[in-house]
N, C-alpha and C positions, 0 to 999 in steps of 0.2 A: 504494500500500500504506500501509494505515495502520499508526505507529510505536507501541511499548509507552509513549513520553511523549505521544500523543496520547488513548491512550486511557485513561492516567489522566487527564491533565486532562480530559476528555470524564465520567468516572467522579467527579470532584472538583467540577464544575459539577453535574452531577446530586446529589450529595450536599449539596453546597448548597444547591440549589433548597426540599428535604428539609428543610432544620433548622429553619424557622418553621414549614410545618404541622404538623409532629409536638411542635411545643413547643405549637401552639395547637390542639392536645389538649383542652387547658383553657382554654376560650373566654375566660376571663378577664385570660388570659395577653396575647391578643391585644390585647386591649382596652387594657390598661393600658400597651403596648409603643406601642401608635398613639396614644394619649393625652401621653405621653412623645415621640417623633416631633413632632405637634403643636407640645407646648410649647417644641420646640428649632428652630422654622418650619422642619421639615424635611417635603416631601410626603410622604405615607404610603407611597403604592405606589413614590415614588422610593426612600425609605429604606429601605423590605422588601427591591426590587432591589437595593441595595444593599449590603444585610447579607446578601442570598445569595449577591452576588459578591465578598466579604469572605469570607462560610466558605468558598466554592471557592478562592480566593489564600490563604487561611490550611490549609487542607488539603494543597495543592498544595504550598505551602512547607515543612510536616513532611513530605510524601513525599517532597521533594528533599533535608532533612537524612538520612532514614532510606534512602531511595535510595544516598545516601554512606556511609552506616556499612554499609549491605549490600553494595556495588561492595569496600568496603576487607575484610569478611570473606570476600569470595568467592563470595557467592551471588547467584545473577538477580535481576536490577534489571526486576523486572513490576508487574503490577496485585496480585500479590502483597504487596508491601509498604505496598500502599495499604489493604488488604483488616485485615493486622495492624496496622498502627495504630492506639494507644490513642485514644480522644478523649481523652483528658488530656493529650497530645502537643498538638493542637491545639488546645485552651484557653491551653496553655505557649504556645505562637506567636501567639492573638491576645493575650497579654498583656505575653510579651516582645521580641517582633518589633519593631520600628520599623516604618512604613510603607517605606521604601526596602526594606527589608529582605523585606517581603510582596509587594513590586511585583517583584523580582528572579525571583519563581518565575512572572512572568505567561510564557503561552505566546506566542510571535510570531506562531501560526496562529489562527481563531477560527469557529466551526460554524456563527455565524448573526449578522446584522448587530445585534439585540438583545446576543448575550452581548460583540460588539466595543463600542457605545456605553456598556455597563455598564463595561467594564474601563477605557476612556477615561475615563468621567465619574470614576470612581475615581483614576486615575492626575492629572488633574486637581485633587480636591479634596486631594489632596498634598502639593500645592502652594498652596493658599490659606491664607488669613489673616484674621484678623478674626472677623466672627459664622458664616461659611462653613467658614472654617481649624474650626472645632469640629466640624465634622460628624463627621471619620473617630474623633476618641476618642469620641463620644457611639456612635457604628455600632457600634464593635467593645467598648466596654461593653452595647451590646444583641446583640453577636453570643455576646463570652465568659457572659453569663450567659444565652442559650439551650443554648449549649454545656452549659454547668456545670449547669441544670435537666437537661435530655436525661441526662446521665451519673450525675445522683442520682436521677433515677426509674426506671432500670435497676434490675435485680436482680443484674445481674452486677457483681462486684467490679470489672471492670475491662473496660467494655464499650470495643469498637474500633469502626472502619469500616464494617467486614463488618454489623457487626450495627447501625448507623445502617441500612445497606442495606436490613435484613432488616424493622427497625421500619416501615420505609417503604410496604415489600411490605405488609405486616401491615396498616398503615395504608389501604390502597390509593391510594398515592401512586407507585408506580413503574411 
């Protein structure tokens, strides 16, 4: 039987997957993110993995603080709460998280040997130093302002999860 923490994390990777094509919307966006990539000799198709396995641990990790304020008010701790979450929650978490901090909500299960070597090379660059040690603040400056694009090209005041979901659909991404 699959658990309600499985299936958001399963729900939080998929969301991830999500937040570079729909930012490269606008081909240009793309372009200039892999140009930047480049210039920090980071591989391209490594660093895209890798900023969509940064928004899936950064998603996962506002689910698991709002998981906690929802367990302490009394109500179900589901994919519900993954569902209302702002993205401006998780913009706050890739910017004020620490990496320990964003590794803490990784799952100990994993759906497919891809998304376990993402989370490894992740947990990995963590721990580095040097021209390497830059990777994860350069990632998650390319992840918080996909974020922060996606949430100003909404119309809605205060778009959430649900509705990354929904752009995606829309997109034909899901």
């Amino acid at each position: 039987m699959v658990s309600d923490r499985d299936i958001v994390w399963r729900q939080c990777i998929r969301l991830g997957r999500h937040v570079l094509p729909l930012v490269d919307q606008e081909p240009w966006r793309a372009t200039k993110r892999r140009e930047r990539l480049q210039g920090w000799d980071i591989d391209v198709a490594r660093g895209e993995r890798l900023i969509a396995t940064f928004a899936a641990l950064a998603l996962h990790s506002a689910v698991a603080d709002a998981d906690a304020d929802a367990a302490a008010a009394g109500r179900a701790r589901t994919i519900a709460v993954l569902n209302d979450l702002p993205l401006a929650a998780v913009v706050e978490a890739t910017t004020t998280k620490r990496d320990f901090e964003i590794l803490a909500a990784m799952p100990t299960e994993h759906t497919d040997e891809n998304e376990r070597a993402s989370l490894d090379y992740f947990r990995l660059l963590s721990y580095q130093s040097g021209r390497t040690g830059l990777w994860l603040p350069r990632l998650r400056t390319e992840l918080r302002y996909s974020l922060t694009t996606l949430t100003e090209r909404s119309r809605l005041s205060a778009p959430t999860c649900a509705d990354l979901g929904q752009w995606a659909e829309r997109a034909g991404l899901a």
